[in-house]
C-alpha positions, 0 to 999 in steps of 0.5 A, spaced: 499 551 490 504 550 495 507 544 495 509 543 502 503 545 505 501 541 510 493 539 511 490 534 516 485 528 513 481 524 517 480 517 513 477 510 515 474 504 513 467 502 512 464 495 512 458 493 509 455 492 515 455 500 517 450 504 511 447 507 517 452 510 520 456 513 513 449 517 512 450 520 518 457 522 518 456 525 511 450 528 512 454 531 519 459 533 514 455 535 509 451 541 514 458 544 517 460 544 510 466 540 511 468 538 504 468 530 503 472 525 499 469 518 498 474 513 496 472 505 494 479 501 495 478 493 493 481 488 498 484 484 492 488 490 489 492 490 496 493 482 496 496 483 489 500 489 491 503 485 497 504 478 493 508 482 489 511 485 493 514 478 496 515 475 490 520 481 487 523 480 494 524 473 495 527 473 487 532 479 489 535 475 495 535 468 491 539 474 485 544 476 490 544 470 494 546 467 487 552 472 485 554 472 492 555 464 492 558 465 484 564 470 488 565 465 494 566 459 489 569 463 483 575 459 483 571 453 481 567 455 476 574 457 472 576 451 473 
């Protein structure tokens, strides 16, 4: 197995609406002998993943915010 060796994908989303048409591409795909991989993903783990991701930014920026405030005013909190 070489690590750094590149290969060419081709990915694309599939709506409910378009059964027809995924038949017909993997049966294409099928009769070239191009092999295939059929990946399901659900919309609500992406949403997830993006949620965090906001909140763990908004929470590190009010974290350094925070400190950075601390330092400015570190004479009066001595005091």
């Amino acid at each position: 197995m070489k690590i750094w060796e590149k290969r060419r994908m081709i990915q694309t989303e599939w709506g409910p609406d378009s059964g027809p048409n995924f038949e017909r591409a993997i049966s294409e795909l099928e009769k070239e002998g191009i092999p295939y991989r059929i990946i399901e993903t659900r919309q609500a783990g992406r949403l997830a993943r993006n949620l965090y991701l906001i909140y763990s930014i908004t929470l590190d920026a009010l974290l350094i915010g925070g400190g950075i405030w601390a330092l400015l005013n570190l004479d009066r909190i001595l005091n």
